[in-house]
TIZA-300094 format. One record per residue (C-alpha): residue number from 1; x, y, z. Coordinates in nm, 3 decimals. Layout:
N
<NUM; <X; Y; Z>>
...
//
This chain:
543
<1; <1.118; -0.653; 1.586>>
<2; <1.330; -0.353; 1.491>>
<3; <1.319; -0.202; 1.128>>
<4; <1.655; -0.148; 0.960>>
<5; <1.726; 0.190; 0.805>>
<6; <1.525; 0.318; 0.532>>
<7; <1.630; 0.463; 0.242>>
<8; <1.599; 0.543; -0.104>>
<9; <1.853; 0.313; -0.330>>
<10; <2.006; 0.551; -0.520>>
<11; <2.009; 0.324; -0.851>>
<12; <1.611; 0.284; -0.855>>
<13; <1.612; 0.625; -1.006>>
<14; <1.614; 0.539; -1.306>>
<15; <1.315; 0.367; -1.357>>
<16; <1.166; 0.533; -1.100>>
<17; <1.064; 0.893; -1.246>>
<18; <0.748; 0.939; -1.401>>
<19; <0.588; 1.222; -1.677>>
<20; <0.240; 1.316; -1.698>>
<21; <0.173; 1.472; -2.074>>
<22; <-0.156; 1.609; -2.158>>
<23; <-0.439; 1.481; -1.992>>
<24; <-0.678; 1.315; -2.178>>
<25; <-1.059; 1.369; -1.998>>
<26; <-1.145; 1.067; -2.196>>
<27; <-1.388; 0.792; -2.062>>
<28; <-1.226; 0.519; -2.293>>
<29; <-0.825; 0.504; -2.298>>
<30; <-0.724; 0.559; -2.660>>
<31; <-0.448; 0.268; -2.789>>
<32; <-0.131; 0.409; -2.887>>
<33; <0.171; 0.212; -3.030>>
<34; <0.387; 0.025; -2.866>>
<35; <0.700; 0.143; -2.720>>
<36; <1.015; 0.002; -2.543>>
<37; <0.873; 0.180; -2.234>>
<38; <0.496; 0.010; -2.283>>
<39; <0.445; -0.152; -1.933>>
<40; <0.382; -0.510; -1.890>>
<41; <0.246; -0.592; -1.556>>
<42; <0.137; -0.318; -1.291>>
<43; <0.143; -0.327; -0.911>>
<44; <-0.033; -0.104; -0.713>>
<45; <0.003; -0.056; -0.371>>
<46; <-0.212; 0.038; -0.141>>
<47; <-0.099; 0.193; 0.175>>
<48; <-0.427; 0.177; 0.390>>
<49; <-0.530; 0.509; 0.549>>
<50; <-0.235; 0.649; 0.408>>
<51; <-0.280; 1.096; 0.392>>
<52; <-0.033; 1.317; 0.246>>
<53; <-0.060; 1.476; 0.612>>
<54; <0.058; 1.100; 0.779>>
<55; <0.334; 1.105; 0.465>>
<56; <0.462; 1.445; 0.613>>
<57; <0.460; 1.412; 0.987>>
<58; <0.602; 1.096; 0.958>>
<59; <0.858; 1.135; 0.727>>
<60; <0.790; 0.813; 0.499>>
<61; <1.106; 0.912; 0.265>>
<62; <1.003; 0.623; 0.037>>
<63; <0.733; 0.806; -0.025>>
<64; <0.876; 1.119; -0.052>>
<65; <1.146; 1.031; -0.258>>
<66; <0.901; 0.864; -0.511>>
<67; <0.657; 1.194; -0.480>>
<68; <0.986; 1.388; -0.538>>
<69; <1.161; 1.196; -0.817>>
<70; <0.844; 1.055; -0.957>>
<71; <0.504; 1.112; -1.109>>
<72; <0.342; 1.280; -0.799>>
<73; <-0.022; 1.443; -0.784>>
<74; <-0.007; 1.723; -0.552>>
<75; <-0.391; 1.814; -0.618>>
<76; <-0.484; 1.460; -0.655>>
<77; <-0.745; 1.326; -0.402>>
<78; <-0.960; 1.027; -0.319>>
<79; <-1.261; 1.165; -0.491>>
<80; <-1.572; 0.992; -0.407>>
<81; <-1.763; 0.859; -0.095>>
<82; <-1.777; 0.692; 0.111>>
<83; <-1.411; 0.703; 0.174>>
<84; <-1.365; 0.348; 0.332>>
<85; <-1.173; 0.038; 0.253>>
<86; <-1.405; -0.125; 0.167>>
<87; <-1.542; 0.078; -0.119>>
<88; <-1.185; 0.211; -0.268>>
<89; <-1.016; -0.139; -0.340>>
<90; <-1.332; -0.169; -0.548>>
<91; <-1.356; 0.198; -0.710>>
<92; <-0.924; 0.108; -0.770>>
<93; <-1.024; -0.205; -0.995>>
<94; <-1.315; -0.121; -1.215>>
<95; <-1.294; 0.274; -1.265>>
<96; <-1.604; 0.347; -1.154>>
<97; <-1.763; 0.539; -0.907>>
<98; <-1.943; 0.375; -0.559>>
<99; <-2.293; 0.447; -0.749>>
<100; <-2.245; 0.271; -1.007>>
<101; <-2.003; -0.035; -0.886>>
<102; <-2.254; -0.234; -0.637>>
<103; <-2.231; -0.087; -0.317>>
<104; <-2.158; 0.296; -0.180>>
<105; <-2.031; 0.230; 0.132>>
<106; <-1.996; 0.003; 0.465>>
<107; <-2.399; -0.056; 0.423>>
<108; <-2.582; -0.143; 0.135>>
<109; <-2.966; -0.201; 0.039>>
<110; <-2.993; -0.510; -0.175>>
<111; <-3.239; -0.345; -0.372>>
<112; <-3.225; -0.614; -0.654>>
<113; <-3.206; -0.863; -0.455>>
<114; <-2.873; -1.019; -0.540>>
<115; <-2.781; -1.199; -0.247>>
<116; <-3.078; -1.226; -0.042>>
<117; <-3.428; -1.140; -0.043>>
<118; <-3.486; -0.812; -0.217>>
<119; <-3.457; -0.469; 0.035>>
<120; <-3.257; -0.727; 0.273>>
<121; <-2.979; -0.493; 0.445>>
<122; <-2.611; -0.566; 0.479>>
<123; <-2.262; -0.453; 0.590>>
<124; <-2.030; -0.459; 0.293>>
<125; <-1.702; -0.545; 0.522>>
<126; <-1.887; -0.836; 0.669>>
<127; <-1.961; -0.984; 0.367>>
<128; <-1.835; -1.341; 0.204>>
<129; <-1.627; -1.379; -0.064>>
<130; <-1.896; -1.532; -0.314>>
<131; <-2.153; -1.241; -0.164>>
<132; <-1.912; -1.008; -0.264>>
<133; <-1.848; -1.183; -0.605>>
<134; <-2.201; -1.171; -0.658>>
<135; <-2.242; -0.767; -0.612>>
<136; <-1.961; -0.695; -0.825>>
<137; <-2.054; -0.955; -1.100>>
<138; <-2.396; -0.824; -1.035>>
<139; <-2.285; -0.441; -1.164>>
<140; <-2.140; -0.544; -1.467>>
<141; <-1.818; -0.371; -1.517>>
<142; <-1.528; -0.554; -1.583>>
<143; <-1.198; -0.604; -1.313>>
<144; <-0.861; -0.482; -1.352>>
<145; <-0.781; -0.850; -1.354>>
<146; <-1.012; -0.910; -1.657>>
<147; <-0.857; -0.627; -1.877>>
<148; <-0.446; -0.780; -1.801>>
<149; <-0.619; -1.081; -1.896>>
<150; <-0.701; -0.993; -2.242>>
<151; <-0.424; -0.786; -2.294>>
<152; <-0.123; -0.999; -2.139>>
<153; <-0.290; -1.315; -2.268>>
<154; <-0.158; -1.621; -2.034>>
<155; <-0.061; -1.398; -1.756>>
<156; <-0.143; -1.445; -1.417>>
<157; <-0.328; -1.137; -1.190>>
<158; <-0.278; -1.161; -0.758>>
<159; <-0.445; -0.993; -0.481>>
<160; <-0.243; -0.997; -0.168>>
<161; <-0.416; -0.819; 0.130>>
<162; <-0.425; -0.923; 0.490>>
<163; <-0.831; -0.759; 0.526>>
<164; <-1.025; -1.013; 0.394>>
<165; <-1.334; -0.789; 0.255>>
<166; <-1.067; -0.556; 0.106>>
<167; <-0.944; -0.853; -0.094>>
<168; <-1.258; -0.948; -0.230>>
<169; <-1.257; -0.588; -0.363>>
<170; <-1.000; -0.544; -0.504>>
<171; <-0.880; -0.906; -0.691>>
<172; <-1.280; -0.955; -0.781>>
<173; <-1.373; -1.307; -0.918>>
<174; <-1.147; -1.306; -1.223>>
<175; <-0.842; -1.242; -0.994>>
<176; <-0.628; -1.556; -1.058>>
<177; <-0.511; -1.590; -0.689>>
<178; <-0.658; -1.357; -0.384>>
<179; <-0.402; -1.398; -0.081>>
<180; <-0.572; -1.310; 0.247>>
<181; <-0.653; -1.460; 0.596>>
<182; <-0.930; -1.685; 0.706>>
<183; <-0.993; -1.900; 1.024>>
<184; <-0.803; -1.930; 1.378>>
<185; <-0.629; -2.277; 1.413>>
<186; <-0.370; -2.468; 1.671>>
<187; <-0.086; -2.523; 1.502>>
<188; <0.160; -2.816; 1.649>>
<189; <0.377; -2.560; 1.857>>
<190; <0.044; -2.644; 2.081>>
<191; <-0.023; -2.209; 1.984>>
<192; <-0.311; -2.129; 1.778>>
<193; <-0.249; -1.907; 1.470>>
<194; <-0.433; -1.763; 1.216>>
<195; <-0.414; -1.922; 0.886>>
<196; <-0.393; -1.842; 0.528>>
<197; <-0.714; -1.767; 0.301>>
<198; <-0.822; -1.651; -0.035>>
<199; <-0.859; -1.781; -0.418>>
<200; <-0.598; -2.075; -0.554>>
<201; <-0.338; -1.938; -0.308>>
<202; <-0.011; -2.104; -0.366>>
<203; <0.145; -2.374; -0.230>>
<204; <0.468; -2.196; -0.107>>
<205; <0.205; -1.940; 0.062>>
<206; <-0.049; -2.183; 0.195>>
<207; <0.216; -2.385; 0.437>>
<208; <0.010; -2.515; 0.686>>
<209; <0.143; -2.360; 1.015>>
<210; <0.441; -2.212; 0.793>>
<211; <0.534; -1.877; 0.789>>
<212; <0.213; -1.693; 0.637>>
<213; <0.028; -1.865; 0.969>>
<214; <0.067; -1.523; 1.252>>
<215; <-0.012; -1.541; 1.602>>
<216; <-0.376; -1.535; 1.743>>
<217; <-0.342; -1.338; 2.058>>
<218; <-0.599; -1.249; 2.353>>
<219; <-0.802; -0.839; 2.216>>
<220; <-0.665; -0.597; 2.369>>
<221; <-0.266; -0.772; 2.340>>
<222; <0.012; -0.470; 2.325>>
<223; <-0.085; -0.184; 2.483>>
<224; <-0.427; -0.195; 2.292>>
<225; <-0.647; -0.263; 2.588>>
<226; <-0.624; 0.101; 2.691>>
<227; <-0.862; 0.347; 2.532>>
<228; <-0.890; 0.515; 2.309>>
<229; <-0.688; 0.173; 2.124>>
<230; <-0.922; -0.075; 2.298>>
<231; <-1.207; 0.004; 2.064>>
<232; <-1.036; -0.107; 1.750>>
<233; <-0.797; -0.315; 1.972>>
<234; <-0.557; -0.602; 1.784>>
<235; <-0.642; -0.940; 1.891>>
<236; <-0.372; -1.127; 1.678>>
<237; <-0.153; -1.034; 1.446>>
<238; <-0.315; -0.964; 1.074>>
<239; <-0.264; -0.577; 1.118>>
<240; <0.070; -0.545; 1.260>>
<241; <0.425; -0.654; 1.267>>
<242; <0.392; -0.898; 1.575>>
<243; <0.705; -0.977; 1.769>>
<244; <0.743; -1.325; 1.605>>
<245; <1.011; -1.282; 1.324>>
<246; <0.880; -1.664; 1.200>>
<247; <0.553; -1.553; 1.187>>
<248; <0.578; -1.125; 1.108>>
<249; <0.219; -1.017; 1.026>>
<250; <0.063; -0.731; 0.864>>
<251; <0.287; -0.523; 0.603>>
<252; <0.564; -0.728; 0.638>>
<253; <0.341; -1.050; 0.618>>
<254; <0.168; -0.877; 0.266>>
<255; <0.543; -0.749; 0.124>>
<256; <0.667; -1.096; 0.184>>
<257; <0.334; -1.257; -0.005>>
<258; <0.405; -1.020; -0.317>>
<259; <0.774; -1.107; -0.334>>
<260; <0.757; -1.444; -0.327>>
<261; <0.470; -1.426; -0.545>>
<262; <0.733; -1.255; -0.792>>
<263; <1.003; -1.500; -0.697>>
<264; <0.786; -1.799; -0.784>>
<265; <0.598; -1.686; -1.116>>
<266; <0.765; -1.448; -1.329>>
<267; <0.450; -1.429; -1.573>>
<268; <0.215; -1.219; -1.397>>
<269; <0.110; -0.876; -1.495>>
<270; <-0.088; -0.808; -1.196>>
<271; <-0.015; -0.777; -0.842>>
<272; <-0.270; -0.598; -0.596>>
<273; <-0.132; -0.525; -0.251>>
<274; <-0.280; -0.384; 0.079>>
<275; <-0.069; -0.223; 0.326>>
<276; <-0.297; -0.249; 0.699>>
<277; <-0.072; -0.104; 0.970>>
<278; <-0.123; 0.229; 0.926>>
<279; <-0.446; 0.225; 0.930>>
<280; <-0.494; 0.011; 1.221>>
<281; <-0.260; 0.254; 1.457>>
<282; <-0.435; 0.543; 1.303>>
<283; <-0.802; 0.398; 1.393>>
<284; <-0.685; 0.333; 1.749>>
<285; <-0.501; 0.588; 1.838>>
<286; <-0.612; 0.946; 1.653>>
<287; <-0.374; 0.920; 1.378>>
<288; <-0.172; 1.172; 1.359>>
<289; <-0.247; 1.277; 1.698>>
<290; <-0.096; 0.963; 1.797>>
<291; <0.152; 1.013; 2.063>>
<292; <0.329; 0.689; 2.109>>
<293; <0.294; 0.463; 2.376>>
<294; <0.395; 0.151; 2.610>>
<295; <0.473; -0.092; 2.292>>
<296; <0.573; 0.098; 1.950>>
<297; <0.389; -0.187; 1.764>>
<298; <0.068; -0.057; 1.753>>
<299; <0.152; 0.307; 1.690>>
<300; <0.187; 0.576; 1.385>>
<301; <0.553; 0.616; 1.455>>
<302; <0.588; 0.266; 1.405>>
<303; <0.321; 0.191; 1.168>>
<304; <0.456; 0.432; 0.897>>
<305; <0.851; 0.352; 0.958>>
<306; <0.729; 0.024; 0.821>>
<307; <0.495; 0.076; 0.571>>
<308; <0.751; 0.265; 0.404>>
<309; <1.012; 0.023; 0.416>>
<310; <0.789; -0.172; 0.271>>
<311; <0.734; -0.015; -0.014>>
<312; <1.112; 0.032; -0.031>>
<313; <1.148; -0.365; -0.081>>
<314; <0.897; -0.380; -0.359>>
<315; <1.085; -0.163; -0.566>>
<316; <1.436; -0.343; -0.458>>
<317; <1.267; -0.652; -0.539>>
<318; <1.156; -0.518; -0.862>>
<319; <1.426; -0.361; -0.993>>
<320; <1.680; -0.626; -0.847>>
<321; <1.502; -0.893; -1.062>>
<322; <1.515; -0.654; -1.350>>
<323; <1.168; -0.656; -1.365>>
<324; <1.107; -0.258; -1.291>>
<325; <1.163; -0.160; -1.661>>
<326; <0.851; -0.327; -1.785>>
<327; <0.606; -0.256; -1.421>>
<328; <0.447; -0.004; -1.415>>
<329; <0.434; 0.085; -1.000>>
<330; <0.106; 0.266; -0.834>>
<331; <0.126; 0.392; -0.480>>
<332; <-0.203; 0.537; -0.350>>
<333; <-0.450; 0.499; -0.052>>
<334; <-0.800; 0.376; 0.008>>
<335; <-0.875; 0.669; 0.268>>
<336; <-0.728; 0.927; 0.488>>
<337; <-0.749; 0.945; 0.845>>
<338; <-0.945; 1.204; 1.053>>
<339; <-0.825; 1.275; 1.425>>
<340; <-1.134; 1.278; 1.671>>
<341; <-1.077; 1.603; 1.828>>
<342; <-1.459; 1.606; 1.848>>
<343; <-1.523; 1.272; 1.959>>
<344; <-1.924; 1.150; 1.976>>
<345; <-1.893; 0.834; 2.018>>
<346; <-1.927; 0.618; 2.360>>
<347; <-1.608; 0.558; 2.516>>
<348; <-1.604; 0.266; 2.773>>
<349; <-1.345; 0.004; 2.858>>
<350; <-1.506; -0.262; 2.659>>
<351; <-1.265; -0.403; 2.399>>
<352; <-1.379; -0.376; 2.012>>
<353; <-1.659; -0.111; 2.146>>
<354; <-1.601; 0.067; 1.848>>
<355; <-1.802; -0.120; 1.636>>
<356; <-2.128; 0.030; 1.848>>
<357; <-2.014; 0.318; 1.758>>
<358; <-1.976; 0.264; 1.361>>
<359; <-2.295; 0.055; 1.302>>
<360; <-2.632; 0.074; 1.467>>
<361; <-2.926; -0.193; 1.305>>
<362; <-3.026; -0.525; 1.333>>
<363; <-2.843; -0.659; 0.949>>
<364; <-2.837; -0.972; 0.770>>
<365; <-2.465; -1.020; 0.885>>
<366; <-2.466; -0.829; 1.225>>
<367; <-2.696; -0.654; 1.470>>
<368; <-2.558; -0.352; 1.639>>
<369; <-2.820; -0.213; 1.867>>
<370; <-2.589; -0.013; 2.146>>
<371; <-2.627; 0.397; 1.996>>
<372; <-2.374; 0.640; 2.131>>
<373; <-2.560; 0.927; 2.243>>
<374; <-2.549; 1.153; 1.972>>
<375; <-2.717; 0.962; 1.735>>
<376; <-3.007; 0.823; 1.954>>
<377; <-3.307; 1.068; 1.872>>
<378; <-3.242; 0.919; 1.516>>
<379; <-3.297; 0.531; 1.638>>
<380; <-3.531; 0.621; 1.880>>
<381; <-3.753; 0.715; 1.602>>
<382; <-3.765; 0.338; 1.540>>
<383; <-3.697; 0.428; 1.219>>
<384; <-3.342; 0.364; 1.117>>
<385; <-3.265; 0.018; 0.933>>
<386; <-2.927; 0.108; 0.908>>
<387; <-2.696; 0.367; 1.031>>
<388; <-2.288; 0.394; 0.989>>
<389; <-2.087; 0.668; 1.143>>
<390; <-1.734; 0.787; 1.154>>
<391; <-1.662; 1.102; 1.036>>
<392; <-1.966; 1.119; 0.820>>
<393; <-2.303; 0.995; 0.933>>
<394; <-2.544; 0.780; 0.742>>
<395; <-2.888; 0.647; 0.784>>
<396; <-3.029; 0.374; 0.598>>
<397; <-3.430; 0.448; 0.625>>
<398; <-3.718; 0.168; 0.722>>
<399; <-3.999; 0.433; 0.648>>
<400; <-3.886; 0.615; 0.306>>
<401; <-4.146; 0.805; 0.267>>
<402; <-4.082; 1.159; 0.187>>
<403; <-4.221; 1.267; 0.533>>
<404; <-3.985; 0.989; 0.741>>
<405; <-3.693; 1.133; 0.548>>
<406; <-3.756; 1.487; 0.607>>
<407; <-3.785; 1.366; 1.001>>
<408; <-3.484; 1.231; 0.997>>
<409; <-3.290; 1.485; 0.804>>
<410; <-3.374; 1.712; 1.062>>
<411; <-3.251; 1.525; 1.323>>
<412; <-2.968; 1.483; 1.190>>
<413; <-2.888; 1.843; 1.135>>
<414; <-2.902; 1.869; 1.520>>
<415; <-2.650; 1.613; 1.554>>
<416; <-2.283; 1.745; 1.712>>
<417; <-2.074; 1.948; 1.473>>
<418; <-2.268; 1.851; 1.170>>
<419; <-2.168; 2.094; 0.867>>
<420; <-2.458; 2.017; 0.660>>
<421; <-2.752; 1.729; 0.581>>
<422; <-2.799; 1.590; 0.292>>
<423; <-3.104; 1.367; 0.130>>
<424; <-3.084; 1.108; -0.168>>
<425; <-3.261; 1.246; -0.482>>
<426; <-3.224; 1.013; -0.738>>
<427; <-2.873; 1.030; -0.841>>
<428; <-2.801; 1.304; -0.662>>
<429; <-2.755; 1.444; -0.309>>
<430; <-3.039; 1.762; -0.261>>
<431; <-2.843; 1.983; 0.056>>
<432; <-3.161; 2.014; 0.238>>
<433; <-2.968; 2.227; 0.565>>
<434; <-2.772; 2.531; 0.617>>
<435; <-2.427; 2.527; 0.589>>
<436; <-2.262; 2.556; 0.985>>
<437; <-1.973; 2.762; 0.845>>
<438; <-1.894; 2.921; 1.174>>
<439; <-1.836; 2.536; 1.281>>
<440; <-1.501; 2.475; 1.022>>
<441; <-1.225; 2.694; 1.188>>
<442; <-0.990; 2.693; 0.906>>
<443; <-1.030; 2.892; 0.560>>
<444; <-0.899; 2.621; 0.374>>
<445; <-1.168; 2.341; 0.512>>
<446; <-1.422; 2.624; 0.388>>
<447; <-1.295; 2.588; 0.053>>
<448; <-1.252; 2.256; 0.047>>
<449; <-1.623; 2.197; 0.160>>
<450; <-1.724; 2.459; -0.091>>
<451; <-1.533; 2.326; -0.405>>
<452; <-1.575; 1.944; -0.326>>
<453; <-1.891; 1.821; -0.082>>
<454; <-2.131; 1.868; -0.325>>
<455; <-1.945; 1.619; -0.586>>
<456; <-1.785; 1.411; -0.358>>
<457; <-2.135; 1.338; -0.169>>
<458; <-2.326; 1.275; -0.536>>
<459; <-2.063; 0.961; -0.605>>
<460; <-2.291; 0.787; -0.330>>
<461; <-2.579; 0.867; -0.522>>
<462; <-2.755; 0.486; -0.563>>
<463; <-3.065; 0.291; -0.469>>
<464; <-2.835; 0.077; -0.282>>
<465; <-2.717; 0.396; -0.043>>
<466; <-2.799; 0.538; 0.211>>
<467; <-3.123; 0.796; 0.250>>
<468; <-2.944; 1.027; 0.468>>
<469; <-2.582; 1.151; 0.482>>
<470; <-2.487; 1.394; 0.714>>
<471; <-2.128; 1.592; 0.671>>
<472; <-1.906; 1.690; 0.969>>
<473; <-1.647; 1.964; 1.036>>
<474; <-1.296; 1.858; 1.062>>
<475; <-1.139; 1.681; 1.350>>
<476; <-1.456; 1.509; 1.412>>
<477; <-1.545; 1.148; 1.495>>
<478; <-1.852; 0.934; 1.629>>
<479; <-1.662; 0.628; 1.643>>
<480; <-1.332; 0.542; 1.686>>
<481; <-0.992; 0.780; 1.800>>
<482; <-0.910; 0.822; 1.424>>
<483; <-1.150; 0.716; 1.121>>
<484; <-1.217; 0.736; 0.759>>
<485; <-1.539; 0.808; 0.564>>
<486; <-1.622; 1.187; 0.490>>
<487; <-1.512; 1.404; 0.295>>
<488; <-1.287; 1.640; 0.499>>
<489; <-0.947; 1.733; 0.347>>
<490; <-0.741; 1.458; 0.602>>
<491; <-0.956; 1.175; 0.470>>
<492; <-0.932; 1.274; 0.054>>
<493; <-0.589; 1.394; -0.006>>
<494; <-0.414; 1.148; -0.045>>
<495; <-0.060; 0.992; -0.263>>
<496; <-0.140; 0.911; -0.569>>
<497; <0.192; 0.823; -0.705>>
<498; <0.320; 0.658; -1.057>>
<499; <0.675; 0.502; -1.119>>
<500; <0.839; 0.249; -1.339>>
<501; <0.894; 0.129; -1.674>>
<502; <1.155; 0.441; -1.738>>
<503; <0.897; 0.735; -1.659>>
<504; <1.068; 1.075; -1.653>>
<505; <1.012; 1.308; -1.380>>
<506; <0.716; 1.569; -1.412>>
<507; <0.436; 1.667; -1.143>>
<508; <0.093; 1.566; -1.242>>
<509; <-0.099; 1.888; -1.225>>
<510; <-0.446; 1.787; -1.298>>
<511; <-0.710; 1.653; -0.980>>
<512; <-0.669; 1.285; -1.070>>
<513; <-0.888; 1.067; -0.818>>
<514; <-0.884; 0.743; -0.705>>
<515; <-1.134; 0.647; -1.028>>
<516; <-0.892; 0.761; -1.298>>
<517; <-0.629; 0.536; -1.186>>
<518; <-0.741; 0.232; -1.414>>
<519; <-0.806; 0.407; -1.712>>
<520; <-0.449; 0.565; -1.649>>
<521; <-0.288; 0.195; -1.638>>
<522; <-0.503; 0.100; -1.910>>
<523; <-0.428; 0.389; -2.148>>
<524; <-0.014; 0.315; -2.022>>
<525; <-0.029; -0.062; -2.077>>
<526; <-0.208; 0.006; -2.423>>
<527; <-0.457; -0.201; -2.359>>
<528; <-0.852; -0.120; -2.516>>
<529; <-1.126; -0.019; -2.268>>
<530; <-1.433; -0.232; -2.340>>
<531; <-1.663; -0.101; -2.123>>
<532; <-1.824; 0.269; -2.001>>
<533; <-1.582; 0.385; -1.724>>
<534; <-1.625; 0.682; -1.449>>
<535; <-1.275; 0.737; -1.477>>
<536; <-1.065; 0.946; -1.694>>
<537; <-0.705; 0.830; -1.857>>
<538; <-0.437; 1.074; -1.730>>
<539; <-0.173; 1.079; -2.042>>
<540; <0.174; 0.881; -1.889>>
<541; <0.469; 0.991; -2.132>>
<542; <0.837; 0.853; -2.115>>
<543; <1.162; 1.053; -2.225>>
//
């Protein structure tokens, strides 16, 4: 399938430019009057894995025209770990941080026992919809959804996201529909597709074996059964494009959810969307160390080219159906993506190895028991319950005795290209190693580590955490080609872009983070914050 020319429609400019006034470090978003320009519905968009480094290479001129000509934050960045999908659709919704919102990461402790027996451990991304329900319910802090409820009375809130776990994060239980994808079928063509999923998804979405259905392919279809891809490989057709027009999967398949959504109810004031493919070319092939390959499909190139276009027809759509005056448009990330120019993981032609190398325990929804090398003196201590690694290692503890975490710390800190080791202390992170300096080779990753790992590595702070964490230097991986989760510059700076309802066109100076986004819509939309947030309302002002 070829992508037409991209470009910026020169008459979504206006409407398009945004102006940050002064920023109000505020924990509750104080009401202001009503103006023409007062937003009524918001979309944000999420453009999975999405670094102002991929944004740049690539040349996403969406993007860049909306950074350029809109509310851009050139020092904003993700702001919390870990840095994974599964945590920031959450952290996007509720404004808080990972240690207070249920889970910190891709493992979790039930230490309260929420959805199983208390201590029971579990893998966030594996999780059910009503398990994932339950955790957020179980927190306490009201959705996204919850506040457009109460302050667009009768409107209607949608998730659209082809990752399943991400859209249980993000729409929450009070989402009135959550569009996603669920089991394999056979469909009459005698070919067996993957259908539709989610929360009241509509009719005009939920055809059976109608357009939303993509192809279910053998792992390891493309050119993805060649490493690195074939650890992360694509088995059908949720992540990418496809090469069925009927049937176009992953951002297409999303874009086409949310404008139909908009073509079919023109009373919502929410709409959540996920963006996959970069992220899925990124994982298997190194990001931007991708260098292309047999079939386009599966790589950066590719993967951004659409992504951006993408985003291009949301904002057509919107302003087309003269909706754009009253939206108020977010376009952000849920991670970067780190290149594994220090790759630790195992690397053998097995498709979907990669999971090996992210998880290692026996969990209540998956046992992973295949270490790569690096981390085995951990495991072999027959001491690890849990361990996740990407480009940040973490180790869930059997034994936590201060003695059994002191072992294991200092393992750890003998682990490949660690920069430092870090133990839980209550709600904080105690650095409990020397900092390996000599092992970041640029000045600026120096400074970054020295201005940010000590507050990005406290937002993981929680019971429910992990024990352990364990910081490595840039361009380092135990898992996959290209990966999320630490807190190196390529996997925190990312867009954080605002547009819409008539903003003017001013730079946001300040650090905004993923958290502040909420209270920023909240504060724009004028609508009351109820409830203690992590987040911080960033001032929006129109000309």
């Amino acid at each position: 399938m070829h992508i037409r020319s991209r470009r910026i429609v020169a008459s979504l400019a206006v409407g398009l430019l945004g102006v940050f006034g002064l920023q109000a470090g505020i924990t509750q978003a104080q009401a202001k009057p009503p103006t023409a320009t007062t937003p009524k519905r918001v979309m944000i968009v999420v453009v999975d894995a999405l670094s102002r480094e991929i944004v740049k290479k690539y040349g996403m001129t969406t993007v860049q025209g909306l950074m350029d000509s809109g509310v851009n934050s050139p020092k904003g960045y993700l702001g919390h770990l870990g840095s994974v999908t599964v945590v920031t659709h959450n952290v996007l919704t509720t404004g808080v941080l990972p240690k207070h919102m249920g889970w910190t990461d891709d493992g979790y402790r039930d230490v309260d026992g929420v959805i199983g027996a208390p201590g029971g451990i579990w893998i966030p991304s594996d999780l059910t919809k009503d398990q994932m329900f339950a955790l957020q319910t179980h927190a306490g802090h009201p959705k996204l959804a919850d506040y457009l409820h109460t302050g667009r009375p009768g409107t209607h809130v949608y998730t659209v996201s082809p990752k399943r776990y991400a859209a249980w994060a993000y729409g929450g239980p009070t989402a009135d529909s959550i569009i996603t994808f669920g089991s394999t079928v056979t469909c009459p063509d005698g070919k067996k597709y993957r259908a539709t999923d989610g929360v009241n998804v509509p009719s005009y979405i939920s055809t059976v074996c109608g357009r939303y259905y993509v192809p279910k392919l053998s792992a390891g279809a493309y050119d993805t059964g060649a490493l690195p891809a074939s650890l992360y490989s694509v088995g059908d057709d949720r992540y990418v494009t496809g090469h069925d027009p009927a049937h176009a999967g992953g951002d297409i398949w999303a874009t086409d959810a949310a404008i139909d959504i908009m073509r079919n109810d023109s009373n919502w004031s929410g709409l959540f969307v996920t963006l996959p493919g970069v992220d899925k070319a990124a994982h298997m092939w190194g990001g931007v160390d991708d260098a292309g390959g047999a079939d386009p499909m599966t790589h950066m190139k590719f993967a951004t080219a659409t992504a951006d276009h993408q985003i291009s027809r949301l904002l057509t759509e919107l302003k087309t159906t003269d909706q754009l005056k009253d939206t108020l448009v977010v376009v952000t990330a849920d991670h970067g993506s780190v290149a594994g120019r220090n790759f630790h993981g195992e690397n053998p032609a097995t498709i979907d190895y990669g999971y090996y190398n992210w998880y290692y325990g026996s969990t209540l929804d998956g046992t992973y028991l295949q270490p790569q090398a690096a981390i085995k003196p951990l495991t072999d201590t027959g001491n690890v319950a849990l361990s996740y690694s990407d480009s940040m290692l973490r180790a869930w503890l059997t034994d936590t005795s201060p003695a059994k975490v002191k072992e294991a710390a200092a393992l750890m800190a003998k682990m490949p290209d660690v920069s430092a080791v870090w133990v839980r202390n209550g709600n904080h992170y105690d650095r409990v190693s020397n900092i390996k300096w000599r092992k970041m080779r640029h000045g600026a990753e120096k400074s970054w580590f020295a201005r940010h790992a000590q507050e990005l590595v406290n937002t993981e702070a929680a019971a429910y955490g992990p024990e352990v964490i364990a910081t490595l230097v840039e361009n380092t991986t135990y898992s996959v080609a290209g990966d999320h989760g630490g807190i190196q510059r390529q996997t925190q700076q990312i867009p954080i872009i605002f547009a819409g309802t008539g903003l003017g066109s001013k730079d946001l100076q300040g650090a905004i983070r993923s958290v502040d986004i909420m209270p920023t819509i909240l504060q724009a939309m004028n609508i009351p914050v109820t409830s203690p947030l992590d987040g911080r309302a960033y001032r929006l002002s129109w000309p």
